[in-house]
C-alpha positions in Angstrom: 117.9 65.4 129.1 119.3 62.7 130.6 122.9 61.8 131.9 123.4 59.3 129.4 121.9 61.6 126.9 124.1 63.9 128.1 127.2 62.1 127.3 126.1 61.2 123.9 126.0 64.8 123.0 128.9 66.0 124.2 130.5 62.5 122.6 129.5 64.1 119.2 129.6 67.4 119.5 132.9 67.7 117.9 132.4 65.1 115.2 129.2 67.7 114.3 131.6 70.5 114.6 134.1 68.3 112.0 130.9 67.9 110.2 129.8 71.5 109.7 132.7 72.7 108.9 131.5 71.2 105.3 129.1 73.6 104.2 132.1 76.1 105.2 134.7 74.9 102.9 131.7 74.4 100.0 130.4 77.7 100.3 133.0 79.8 98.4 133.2 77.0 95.4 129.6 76.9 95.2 129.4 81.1 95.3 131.6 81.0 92.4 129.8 78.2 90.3 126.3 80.3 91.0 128.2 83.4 89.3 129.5 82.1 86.3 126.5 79.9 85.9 124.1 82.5 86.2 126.2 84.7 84.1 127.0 81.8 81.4 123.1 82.2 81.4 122.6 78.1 80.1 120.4 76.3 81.2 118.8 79.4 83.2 120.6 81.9 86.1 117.6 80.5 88.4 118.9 77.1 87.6 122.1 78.0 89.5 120.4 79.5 92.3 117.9 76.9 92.8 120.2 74.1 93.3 122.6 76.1 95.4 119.8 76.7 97.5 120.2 73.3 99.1 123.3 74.4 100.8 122.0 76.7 102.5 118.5 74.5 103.4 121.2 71.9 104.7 122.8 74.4 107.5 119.0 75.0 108.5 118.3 71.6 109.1 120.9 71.0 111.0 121.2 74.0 112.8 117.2 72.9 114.4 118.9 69.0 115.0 122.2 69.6 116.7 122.0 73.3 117.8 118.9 73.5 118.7 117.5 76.4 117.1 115.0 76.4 114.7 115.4 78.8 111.4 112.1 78.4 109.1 112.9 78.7 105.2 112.8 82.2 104.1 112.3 81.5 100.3 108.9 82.9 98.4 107.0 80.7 97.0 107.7 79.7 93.2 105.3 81.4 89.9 102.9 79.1 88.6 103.4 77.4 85.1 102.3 80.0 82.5 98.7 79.1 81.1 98.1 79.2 77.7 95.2 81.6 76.5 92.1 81.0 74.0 94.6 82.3 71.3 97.4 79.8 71.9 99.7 82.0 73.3 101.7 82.5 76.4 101.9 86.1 78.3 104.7 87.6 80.2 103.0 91.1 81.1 102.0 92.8 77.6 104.3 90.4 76.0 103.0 87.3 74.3 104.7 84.3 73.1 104.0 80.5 71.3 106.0 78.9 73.7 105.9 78.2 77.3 109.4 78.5 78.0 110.2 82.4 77.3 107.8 83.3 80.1 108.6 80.4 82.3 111.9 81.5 81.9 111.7 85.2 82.7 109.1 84.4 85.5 110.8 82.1 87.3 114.3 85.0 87.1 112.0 87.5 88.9 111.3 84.9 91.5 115.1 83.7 92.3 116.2 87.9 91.5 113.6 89.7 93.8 113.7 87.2 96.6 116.1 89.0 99.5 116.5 85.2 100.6 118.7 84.5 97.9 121.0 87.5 98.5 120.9 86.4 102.2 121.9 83.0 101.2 124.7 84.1 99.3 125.9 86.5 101.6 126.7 83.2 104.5 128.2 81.4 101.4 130.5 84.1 101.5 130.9 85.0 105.5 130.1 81.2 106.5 134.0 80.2 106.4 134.6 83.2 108.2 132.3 83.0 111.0 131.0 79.5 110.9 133.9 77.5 109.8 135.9 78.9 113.1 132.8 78.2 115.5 132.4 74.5 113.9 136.3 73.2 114.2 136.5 75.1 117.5 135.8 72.4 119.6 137.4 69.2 117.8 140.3 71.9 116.8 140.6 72.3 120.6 140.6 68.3 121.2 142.7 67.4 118.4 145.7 69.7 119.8 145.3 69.1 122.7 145.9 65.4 122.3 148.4 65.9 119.7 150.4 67.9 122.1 150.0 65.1 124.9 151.1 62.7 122.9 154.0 64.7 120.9 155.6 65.7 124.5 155.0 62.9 127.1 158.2 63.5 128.8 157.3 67.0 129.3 154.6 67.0 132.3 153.5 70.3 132.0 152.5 70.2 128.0 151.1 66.6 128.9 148.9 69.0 131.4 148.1 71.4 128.7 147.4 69.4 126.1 145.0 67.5 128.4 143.0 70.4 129.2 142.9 71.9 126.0 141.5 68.6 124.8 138.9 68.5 128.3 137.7 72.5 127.3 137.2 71.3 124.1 135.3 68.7 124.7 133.1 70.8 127.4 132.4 73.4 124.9 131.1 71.0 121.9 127.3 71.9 122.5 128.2 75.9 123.2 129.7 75.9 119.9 127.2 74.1 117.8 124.3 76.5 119.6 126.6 79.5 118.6 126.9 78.2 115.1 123.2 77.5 115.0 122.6 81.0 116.3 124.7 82.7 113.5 123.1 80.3 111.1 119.8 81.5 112.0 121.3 85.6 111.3 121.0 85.1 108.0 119.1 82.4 107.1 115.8 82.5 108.7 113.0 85.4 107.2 113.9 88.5 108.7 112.1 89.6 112.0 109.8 92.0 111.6 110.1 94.3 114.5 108.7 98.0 115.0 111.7 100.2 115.6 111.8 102.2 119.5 111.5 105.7 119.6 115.2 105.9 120.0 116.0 103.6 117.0 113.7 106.0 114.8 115.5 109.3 116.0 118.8 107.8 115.0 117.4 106.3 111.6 115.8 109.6 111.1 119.0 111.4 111.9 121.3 109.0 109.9 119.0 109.4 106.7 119.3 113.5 107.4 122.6 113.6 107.0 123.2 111.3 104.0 120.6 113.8 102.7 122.6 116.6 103.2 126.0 114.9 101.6 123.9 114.0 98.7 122.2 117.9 98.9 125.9 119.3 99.0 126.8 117.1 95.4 123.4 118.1 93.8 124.0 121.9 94.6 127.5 121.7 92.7 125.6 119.6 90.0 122.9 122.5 89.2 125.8 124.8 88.2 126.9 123.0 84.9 123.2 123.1 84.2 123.0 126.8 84.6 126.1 127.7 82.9 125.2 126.2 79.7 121.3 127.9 79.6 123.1 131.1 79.8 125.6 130.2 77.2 122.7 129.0 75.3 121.0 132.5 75.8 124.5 134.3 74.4 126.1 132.5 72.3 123.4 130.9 70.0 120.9 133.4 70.0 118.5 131.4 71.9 118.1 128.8 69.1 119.4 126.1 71.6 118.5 127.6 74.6 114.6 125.1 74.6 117.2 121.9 74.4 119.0 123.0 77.2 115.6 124.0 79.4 114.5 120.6 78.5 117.3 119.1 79.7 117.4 121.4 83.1 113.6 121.0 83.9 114.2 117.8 84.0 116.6 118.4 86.9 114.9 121.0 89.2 111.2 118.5 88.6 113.5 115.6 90.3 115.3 117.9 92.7 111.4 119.3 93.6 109.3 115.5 94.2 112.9 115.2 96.7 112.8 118.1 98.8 109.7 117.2 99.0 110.2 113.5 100.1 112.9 114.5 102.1 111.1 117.2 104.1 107.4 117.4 103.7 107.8 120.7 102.1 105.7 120.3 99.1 106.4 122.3 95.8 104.0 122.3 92.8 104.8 121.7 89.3 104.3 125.1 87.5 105.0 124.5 83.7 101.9 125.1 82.0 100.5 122.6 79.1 102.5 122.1 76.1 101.3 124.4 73.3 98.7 123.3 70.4 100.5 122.1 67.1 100.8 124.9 64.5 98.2 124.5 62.0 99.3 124.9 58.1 98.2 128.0 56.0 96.5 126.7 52.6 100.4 127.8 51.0 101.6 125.0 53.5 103.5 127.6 55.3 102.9 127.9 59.3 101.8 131.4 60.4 103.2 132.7 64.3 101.9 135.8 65.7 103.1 137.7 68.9 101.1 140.1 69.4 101.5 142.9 66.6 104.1 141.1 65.1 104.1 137.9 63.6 106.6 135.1 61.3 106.3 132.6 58.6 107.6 129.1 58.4 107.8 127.2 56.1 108.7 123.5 57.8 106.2 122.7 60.4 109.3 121.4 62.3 110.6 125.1 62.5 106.9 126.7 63.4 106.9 124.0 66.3 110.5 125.1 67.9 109.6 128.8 66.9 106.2 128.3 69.1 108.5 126.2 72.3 110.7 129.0 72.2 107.8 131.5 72.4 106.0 129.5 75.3 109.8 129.4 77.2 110.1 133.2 77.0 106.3 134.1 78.5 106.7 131.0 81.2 107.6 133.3 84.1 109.2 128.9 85.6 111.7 129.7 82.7 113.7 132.1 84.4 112.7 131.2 87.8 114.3 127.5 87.5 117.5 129.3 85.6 117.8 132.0 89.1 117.4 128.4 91.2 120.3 127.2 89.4 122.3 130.2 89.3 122.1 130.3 93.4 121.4 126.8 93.9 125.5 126.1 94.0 126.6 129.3 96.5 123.2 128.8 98.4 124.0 124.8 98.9 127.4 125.3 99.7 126.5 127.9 102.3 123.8 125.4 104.0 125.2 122.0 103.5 128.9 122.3 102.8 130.5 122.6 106.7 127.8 119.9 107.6 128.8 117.6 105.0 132.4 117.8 106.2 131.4 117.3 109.1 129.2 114.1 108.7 131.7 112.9 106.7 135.1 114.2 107.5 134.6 113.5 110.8 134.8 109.8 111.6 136.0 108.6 108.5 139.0 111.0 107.7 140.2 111.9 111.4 139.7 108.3 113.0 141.0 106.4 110.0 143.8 108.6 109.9 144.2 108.3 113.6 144.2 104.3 113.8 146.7 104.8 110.7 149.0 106.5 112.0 148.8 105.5 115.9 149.5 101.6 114.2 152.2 102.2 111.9 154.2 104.4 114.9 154.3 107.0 112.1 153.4 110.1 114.4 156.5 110.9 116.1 158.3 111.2 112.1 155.7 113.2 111.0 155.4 117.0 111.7 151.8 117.1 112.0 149.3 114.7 114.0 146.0 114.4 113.5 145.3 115.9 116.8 147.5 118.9 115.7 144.9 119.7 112.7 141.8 118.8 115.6 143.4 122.0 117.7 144.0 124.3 114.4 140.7 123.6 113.2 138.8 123.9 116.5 141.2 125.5 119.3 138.5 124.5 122.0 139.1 120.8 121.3 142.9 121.2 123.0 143.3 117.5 124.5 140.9 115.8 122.9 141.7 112.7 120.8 141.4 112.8 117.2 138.6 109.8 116.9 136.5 111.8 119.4 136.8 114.8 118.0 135.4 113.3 115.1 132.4 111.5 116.3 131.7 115.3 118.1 131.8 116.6 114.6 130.1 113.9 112.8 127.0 114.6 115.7 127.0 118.4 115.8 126.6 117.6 111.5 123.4 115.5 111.8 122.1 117.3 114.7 121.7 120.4 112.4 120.7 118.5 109.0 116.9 118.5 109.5 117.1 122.3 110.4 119.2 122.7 107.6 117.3 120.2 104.8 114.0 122.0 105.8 115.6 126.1 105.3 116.7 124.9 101.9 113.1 123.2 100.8 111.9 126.4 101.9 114.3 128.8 100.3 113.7 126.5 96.8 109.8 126.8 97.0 110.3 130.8 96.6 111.8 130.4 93.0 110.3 127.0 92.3 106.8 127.1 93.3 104.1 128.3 91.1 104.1 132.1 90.8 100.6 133.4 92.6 99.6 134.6 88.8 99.9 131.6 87.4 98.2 129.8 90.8 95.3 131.6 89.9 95.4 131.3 86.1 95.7 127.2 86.5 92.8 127.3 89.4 90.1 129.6 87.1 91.2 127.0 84.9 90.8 124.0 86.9 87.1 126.2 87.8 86.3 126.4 84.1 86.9 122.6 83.4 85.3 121.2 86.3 82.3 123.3 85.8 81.9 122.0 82.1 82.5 118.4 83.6 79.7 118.7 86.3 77.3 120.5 84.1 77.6 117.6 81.3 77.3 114.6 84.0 74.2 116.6 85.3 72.9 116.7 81.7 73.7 113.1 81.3 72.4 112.2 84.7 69.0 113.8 83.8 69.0 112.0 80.3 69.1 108.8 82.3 66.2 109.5 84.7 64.4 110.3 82.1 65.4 107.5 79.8 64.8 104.8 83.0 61.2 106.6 83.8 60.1 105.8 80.0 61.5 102.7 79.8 61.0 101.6 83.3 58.7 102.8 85.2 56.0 105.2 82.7 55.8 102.1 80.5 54.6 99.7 83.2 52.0 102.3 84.5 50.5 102.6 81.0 50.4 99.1 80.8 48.8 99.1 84.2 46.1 101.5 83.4 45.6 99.6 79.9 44.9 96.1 82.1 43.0 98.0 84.2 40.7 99.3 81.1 40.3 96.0 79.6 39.7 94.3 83.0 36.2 96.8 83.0 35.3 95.9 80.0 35.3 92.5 81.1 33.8 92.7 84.3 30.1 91.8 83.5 30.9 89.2 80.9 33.8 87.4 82.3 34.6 88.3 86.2 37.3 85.9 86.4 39.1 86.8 83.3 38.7 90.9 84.6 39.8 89.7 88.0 43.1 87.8 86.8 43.7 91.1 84.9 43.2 93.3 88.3 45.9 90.7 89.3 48.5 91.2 86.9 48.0 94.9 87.0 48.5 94.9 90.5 51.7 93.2 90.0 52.7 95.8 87.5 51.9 98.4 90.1 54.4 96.9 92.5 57.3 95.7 90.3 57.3 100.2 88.8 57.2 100.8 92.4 59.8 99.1 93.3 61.6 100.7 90.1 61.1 104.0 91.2 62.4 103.6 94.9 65.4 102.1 92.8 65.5 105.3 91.1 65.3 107.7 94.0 68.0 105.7 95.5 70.4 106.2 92.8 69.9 110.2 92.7 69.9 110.3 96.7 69.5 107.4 98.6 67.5 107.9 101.4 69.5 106.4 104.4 72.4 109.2 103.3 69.5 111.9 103.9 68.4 110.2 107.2 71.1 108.8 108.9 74.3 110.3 107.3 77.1 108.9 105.2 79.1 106.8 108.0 75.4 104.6 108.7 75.2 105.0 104.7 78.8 103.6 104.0 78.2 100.9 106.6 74.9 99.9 104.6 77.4 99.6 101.8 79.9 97.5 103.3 77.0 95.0 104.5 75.8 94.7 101.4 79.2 94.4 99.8 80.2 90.3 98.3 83.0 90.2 100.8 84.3 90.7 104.4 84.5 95.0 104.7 85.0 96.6 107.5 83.9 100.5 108.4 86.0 102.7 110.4 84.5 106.6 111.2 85.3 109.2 112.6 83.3 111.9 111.6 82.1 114.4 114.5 79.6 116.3 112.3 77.7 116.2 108.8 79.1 117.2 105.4 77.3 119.2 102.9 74.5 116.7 101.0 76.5 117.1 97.5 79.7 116.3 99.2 77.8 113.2 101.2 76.4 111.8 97.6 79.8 112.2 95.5 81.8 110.2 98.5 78.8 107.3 99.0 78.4 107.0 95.4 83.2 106.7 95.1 83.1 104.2 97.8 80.3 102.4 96.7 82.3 102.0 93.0 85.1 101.4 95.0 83.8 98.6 96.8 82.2 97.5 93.7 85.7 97.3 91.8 87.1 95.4 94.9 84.3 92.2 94.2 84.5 92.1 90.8 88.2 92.7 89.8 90.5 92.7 92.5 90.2 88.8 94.0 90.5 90.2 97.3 88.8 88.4 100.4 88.4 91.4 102.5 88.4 95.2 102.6 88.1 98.1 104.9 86.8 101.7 104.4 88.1 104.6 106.7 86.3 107.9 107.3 87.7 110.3 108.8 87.7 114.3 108.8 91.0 116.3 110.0 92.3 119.9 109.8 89.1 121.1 107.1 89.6 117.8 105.0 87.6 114.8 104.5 89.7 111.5 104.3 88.3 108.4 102.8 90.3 105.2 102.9 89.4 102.3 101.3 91.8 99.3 101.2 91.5 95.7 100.0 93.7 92.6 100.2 93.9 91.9 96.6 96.0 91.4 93.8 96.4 94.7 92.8 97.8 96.4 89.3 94.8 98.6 89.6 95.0 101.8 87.4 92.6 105.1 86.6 92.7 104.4 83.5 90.4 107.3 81.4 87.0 105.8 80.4 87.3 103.8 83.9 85.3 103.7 87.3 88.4 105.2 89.2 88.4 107.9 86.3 84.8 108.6 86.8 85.5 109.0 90.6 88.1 111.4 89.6 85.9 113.5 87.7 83.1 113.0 90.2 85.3 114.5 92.9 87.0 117.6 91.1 83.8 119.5 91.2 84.5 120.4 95.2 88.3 120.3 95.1 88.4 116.2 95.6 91.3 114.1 94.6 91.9 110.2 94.1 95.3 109.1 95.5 95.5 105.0 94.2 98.3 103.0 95.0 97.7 99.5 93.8 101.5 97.5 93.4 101.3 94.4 91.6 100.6 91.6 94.3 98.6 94.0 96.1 97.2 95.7 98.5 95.6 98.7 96.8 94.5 102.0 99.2 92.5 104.3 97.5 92.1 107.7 99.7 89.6 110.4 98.4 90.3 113.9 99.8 88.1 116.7 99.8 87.9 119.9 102.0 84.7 120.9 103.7 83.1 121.6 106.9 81.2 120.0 109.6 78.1 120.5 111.0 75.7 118.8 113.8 77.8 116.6 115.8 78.0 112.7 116.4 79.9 110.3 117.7 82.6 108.1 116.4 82.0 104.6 115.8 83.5 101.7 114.2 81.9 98.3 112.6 82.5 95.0 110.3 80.3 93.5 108.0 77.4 93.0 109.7 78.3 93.4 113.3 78.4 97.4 114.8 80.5 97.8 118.0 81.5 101.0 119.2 
């Protein structure tokens, strides 16, 4: 920048500082016109938004032309127009409507609602005069007095000097402020950065989430006591007639309380109700017939045989009355682990600092006949000295040092009453045994039907008609040698397209590069045969058991099947990888999403594929995408390899 450039802009600077302090005085009216129009509803909440978005756009563009900084436009973009379908209609989701504007409406609500950007923008209409406005009138603030005073107080030398220099700092600092206001501009208007936390940032995140955990664990332990009190009220007072509401209500409770402890800690717990039981079944009378062993009842409202057979199921569930001992201790048990913590995580900074800066600001201490550093030294003699807003943060550290500890005993403590009793373990798994092995043994039966069904349609019928040709071609062979010679033609033909059928055969009951070279080289034959960019990953040191090796090349090949044809993705990427006795099998794809195992489907048939050696299918698929579907199954490896990686196409190691 040149000096005369140089001049110029700190000539305007403070007429931009005059300037931005615009958008400061308009942000609060605007905030206010966005809530009562978006609550008033008319024309549309998003036609509020949208139009106080250029506010916002405004600071951006002139934080990049005077400050100096550039701060990109956060905003999604906007839905698409609905598009009417063959019928006429319109569709929002698995609602349908005549008219286009229902669903333009609702769509375009999402887009303004679940865009953070618009929360950001209305967060610096509300912080902007706060912040902003004081950076922007800084400078001419700083002139304006200065001047002011010069003039007010001539006779005065010293003022005249004051207000002179006041006026010359203001002008110097023009371009510092309108960098500082672009800089705070750029806080929370531009997308936010995207930045991997350090290793220290993660322990203190991780810590800070323990301990909310805990505060929350010490309210949900003092919430499961209500819950227990009124089962066994149930059990007393109403001769269990109420007691299955109550359970239902309860379960409901410890099932939530189970998929957290489990989030919070990694300590998994099971599910271990068993199935709902069958509907009664009418006797030709129309009454409902219970029996319990040598004993038995009559009902004669189906409604009565149903709660008569819940309340049967509650009493045999051993989970009954292990959830209703989980509740009972859940309250002395929580407030054992998580009750001096809490106090501590939350006690100590808020109520001892607060309390501290209180009383230290009003001069209250001396006319009070406690301090908060009095109650430090009764609660904690060792802390003699120490001040109060110390003491706390000490407290509120020692309390989130000993969370995870503490989160982790109590996960493990609440899988010994809420886990699956080892009866009932091995009642579900015989069961799971029994199912799966009807499953397999009907695909196999229906597998077999197909071979058979292709080798008669396919391949038996072509050889029949090759030896027919051939037949008729000897008959001809004296009279007409070029007639019994296109024949031999045509049969040869024949000969190669059930050929061909058969290798297509053999390579849907076992293809043979899985035999020969293993499932990573198979999968990678997949993925460079695949309709779109796929990329193999493995890691597999050793070979898998040949049924094992089918079931998975046969899941990702569906898998990377569904990917082409329904999920409009451009590219996709298959991970194989075996750790601590379990196969892993990743397969991810850019797509739109929404994908779901719905029963009768291709993710179902994986599914059932997969249960006859312990598999499972874990799909995430969000709308918008991406969808990860990981196949786990335990086995073994045998004869090593190595560990290579490829993309469509092109192997590197």
């Amino acid at each position: 920048m040149g000096r005369g450039e140089r001049v110029v802009a700190y000539a305007l600077a403070p007429l931009r500082g005059l300037a931005l302090a615009a958008p400061a005085l308009l942000g609060p009216p605007l905030l206010v016109v966005i809530f009562v129009g978006a609550h008033a509803g008319l024309p549309s909440p998003a036609f509020f938004v949208e139009h106080g978005r250029r506010l916002p756009e405004l600071a951006r563009r002139l934080a990049a032309r005077w400050g100096g900084v550039a701060v990109a436009s956060p905003y999604r973009p906007a839905p698409p127009p609905p598009v009417r379908d063959a019928g006429g209609w319109y569709r929002d989701g698995d609602d349908l409507f005549r008219s286009a504007f229902p669903p333009a409406y609702l769509g375009r609500l999402r887009w303004v609602a679940g865009d953070p950007a618009t929360w950001r923008d209305l967060a610096w209409m509300a912080l902007n005069p706060l912040i902003g406005g004081p950076l922007a009138v800084l400078s001419p603030g700083l002139i304006g007095g200065g001047l002011a005073a010069a003039w007010l107080h001539r006779p005065a030398p010293g003022r005249l000097v004051l207000g002179g220099a006041a006026a010359l700092l203001g002008v110097a600092i023009g371009p510092w402020t309108l960098r500082a206001h672009a800089r705070w501009t750029r806080v929370l208007l531009a997308p936010p950065a995207r930045r991997a936390p350090g290793r220290i940032a993660r322990a203190a995140q991780a810590r800070a989430a323990a301990g909310t955990r805990v505060c929350a664990s010490a309210v949900l332990a003092g919430a499961a006591a209500p819950l227990a009190v009124v089962q066994v009220l149930a059990i007393a007072l109403t001769a269990l007639r109420l007691w299955p509401d109550t359970v239902a209500v309860s379960r409901r409770f410890v099932s939530w309380r189970r998929a957290q402890m489990g989030e919070w800690t990694g300590v998994r717990i099971a599910e271990p109700y068993g199935p709902e039981p069958p509907p009664p079944r009418p006797e030709p009378d129309g009454s409902y017939r219970l029996e319990w062993g040598p004993f038995g009842t009559l009902h004669r409202t189906r409604e009565a045989a149903v709660r008569a057979r819940r309340l049967d199921r509650l009493l045999r569930d051993p989970a009954s009355w292990r959830d209703l001992a989980w509740l009972l201790l859940e309250a002395p048990v929580g407030a054992l682990l998580f009750a001096v913590p809490a106090v501590l995580i939350a006690g100590g900074p808020v109520v001892l600092c607060w309390l501290w800066l209180w009383t230290s600001a009003l001069g209250l201490v001396s006319d009070l006949a406690w301090s908060p550093d009095d109650l430090v030294h009764a609660v904690a003699p060792g802390l003699a000295g120490v001040p109060a807003p110390v003491a706390g943060v000490a407290a509120a550290a020692l309390g989130l040092a000993c969370a995870p500890a503490l989160l982790r005993w109590h996960a493990l403590l609440s899988r010994s009453l809420l886990a699956p009793a080892r009866t009932a373990v091995l009642t579900g798994r015989v069961g799971a045994l029994t199912a799966s092995r009807a499953r397999v043994s009907d695909d196999k039966a229906a597998e077999l039907r197909r071979i058979e069904r292709d080798l008669h349609d396919g391949a038996q019928a072509r050889w029949v008609a090759v030896g027919m040709t051939l037949a008729a071609a000897e008959e001809l062979l004296d009279r007409d040698p070029a007639a019994a010679k296109a024949m031999i033609t045509g049969a040869k033909d024949l000969s190669v397209t059930a050929l061909g059928e058969l290798r297509e055969l053999i390579r849907g009951i076992h293809p043979p590069v899985l035999a020969d070279r293993g499932l990573a080289d198979a999968v990678r034959t997949l993925a460079m045969d695949a309709p779109l960019e796929a990329e193999v990953r493995a890691d597999l040191p050793g070979r898998v058991a040949e049924p094992i090796e089918a079931a998975v090349y046969f899941a990702v090949s569906e898998l990377l099947t569904n990917v082409a044809r329904h999920a409009g993705a451009s590219k996709a990427s298959v991970e194989l990888r075996h750790e601590d006795g379990v196969l892993r099998v990743t397969v991810a794809d850019d797509g739109r999403g929404g994908a779901a195992a719905g029963h009768g489907g291709g993710l179902h048939g994986i599914r059932r594929r997969l249960d006859a050696f312990d598999g499972v299918l874990t799909l995430s698929s969000p709308p918008g995408g991406p969808t990860v579907a990981t196949l786990e199954i335990p086995c073994a490896l045998s004869s090593p390899r190595t560990s290579t990686s490829c993309g469509k196409g092109s192997p590197t190691s």
